[in-house]
N, C-alpha and C positions, 0 to 999 in steps of 0.2 A: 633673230632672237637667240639669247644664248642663257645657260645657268647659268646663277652665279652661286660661290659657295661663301658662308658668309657664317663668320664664328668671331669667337670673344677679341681676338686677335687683328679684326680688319671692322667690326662692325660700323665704325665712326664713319666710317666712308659711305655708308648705306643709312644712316639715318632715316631718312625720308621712304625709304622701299623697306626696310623694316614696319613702320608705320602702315605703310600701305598694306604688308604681307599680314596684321594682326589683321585691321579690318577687314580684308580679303577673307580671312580663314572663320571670321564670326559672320562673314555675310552666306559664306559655305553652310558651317555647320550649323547655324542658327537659323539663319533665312531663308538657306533652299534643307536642308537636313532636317530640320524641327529639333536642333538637341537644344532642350531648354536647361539643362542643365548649363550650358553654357554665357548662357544669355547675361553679357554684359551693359550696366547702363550709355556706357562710353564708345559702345560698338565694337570692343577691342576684344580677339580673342587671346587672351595672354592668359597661364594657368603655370603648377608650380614646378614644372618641366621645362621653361622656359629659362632657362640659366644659363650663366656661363659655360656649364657641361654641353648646353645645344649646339649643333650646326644645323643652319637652312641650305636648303637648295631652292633656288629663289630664280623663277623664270621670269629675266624682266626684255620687257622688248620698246625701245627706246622711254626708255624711265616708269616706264608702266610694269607692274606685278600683273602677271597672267597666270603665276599657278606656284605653288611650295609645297614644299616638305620637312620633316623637322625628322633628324639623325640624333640620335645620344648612344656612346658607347655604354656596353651591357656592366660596365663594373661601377657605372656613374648611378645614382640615381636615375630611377625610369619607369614608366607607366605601368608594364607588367610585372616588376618589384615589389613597386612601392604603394601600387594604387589597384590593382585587380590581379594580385595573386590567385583568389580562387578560379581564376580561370584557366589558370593551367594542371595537369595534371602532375605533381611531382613538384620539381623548380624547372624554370624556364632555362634556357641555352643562355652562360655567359661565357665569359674570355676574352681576348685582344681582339678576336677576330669576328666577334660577336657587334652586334649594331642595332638599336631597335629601331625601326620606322615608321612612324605615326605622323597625324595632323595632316596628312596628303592631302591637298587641296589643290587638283589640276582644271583651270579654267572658271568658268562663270556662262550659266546659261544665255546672260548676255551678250560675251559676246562671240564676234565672228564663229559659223564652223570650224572654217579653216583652221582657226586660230587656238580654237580646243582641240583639235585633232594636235597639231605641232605641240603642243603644252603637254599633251599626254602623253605622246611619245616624246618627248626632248626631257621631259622629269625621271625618267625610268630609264633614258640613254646615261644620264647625266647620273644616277646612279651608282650603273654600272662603273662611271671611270672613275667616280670618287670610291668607289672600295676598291679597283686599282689601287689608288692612292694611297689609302691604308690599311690594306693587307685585310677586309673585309672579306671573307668566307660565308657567313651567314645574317640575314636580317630576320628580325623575329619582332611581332607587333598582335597588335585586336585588329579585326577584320570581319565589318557587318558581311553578312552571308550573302548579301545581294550585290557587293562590288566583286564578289570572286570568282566570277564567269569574266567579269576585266581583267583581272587580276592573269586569270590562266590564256586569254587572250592574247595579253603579253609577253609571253614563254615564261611565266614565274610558275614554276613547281610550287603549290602553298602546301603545307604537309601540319596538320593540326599538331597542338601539340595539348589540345584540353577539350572539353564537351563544347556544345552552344548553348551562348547563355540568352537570356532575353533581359536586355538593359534598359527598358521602358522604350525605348522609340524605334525597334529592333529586334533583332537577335545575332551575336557576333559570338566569333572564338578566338584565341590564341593560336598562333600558327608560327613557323619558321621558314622561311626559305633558301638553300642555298644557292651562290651567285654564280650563276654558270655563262663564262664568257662568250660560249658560242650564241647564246641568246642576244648579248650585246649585236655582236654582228646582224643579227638578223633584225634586228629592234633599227638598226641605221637603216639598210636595206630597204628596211618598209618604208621610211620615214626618207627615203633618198638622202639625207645626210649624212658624207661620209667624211667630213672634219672633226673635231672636236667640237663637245658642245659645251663643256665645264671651263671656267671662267672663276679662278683663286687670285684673287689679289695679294698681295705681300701684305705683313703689318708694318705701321709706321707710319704710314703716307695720310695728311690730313685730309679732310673731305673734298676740299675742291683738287689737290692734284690728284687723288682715289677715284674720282671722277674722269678727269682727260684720261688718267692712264686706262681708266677701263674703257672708254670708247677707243682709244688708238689699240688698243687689247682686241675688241672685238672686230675693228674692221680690217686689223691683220690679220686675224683669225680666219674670215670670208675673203680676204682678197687672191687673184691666181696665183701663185707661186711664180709666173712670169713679170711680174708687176714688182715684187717684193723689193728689187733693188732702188727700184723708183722710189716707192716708198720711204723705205728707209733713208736715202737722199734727201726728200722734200721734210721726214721730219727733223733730222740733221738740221735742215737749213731753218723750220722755224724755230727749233729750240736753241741757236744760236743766238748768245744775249751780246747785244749791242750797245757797244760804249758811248 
């Protein structure tokens, strides 16, 4: 199983696990959560954060969605802006290196253990390497009081940044956390995964070749490092177009 990160840029390749990832997120927050405020007739969690502005991180494990998360930079439109300022105290942490993170949605009481254990550690690895990727210092989001014994489980430092409110099906606050790469490490460690687990496609590529490329993506990803020349040999040889 691997993330994938999945923005305005490549989405067409992901059609299908987009789809899956709304229903996923309202069968979350609606079915197992009780947030009726969400509750869509079409099953779909889709709200006005959902933009072009968004990236997912999108855990799919051979064409099946097992778990997301929804990224918006802090200077885009965004939840604790635009939609529940009084919860924080002040204004909220923006800048380049600022990210909000909300709509987390790791697993389904469904299915397997195993399989929500990997989803909730590989969301929070896969994280870490996408704020790698763009100079990501800080995540700041709302956070029900009762996920933040998880939350600090995973070595995330939460540090409030406003009181707790009670939002009818709850009680949550405003927090910040900053991204501390030693925790990466230890978050593989646990999870014995010690390759990469983020998975960016290029833009461009239409659905069906966004598809091969991200399976020959992923199973170079996992293969031994002694293999690799085979590999790459055998795909040489079927991408070889014949006259």
């Amino acid at each position: 199983m691997h993330v994938h990160v999945i923005h305005s840029g490549n989405r067409r390749q992901y059609l299908d696990e987009i789809e899956q990832m709304h229903r996923h997120r309202h069968r979350v927050f609606v079915g197992m959560m009780g947030w009726k405020a969400l509750e869509s007739p079409d099953g779909l969690d889709i709200d006005e954060f959902d933009t072009p502005n968004a990236t997912y991180l999108v855990a799919i494990d051979n064409g099946v969605v097992r778990g997301s998360l929804r990224l918006i930079p802090s200077w885009r439109p965004h939840m604790l802006k635009n939609l529940f300022p009084d919860f924080v105290e002040g204004e909220a942490p923006t800048g380049p290196s600022v990210w909000e993170w909300t709509r987390h949605a790791p697993g389904d009481k469904d299915f397997p253990r195993d399989i929500n254990h990997q989803v909730r550690f590989l969301l929070n690895i896969a994280v870490y390497e996408f704020a790698a990727s763009r100079g990501i210092e800080t995540f700041i989001g709302i956070a029900d009081c009762q996920i933040v014994p998880r939350m600090v489980d995973l070595g995330w430092k939460v540090d409030p940044i406003g009181l707790p409110v009670n939002y009818g099906e709850g009680v949550a606050f405003a927090f910040k956390m900053h991204v501390d790469p030693a925790n990466h490490d230890r978050l593989r460690a646990r999870l014995e995964r010690h390759n990469s687990v983020l998975v960016e496609m290029p833009s461009g590529l239409v659905a069906e070749q966004g598809r091969m490329a991200r399976f020959a993506i992923e199973l170079a990803m996992d293969m031994p490092p002694a293999k690799i020349n085979r590999a790459e040999a055998a795909l040489r040889e079927l991408a070889t177009v014949e006259e």
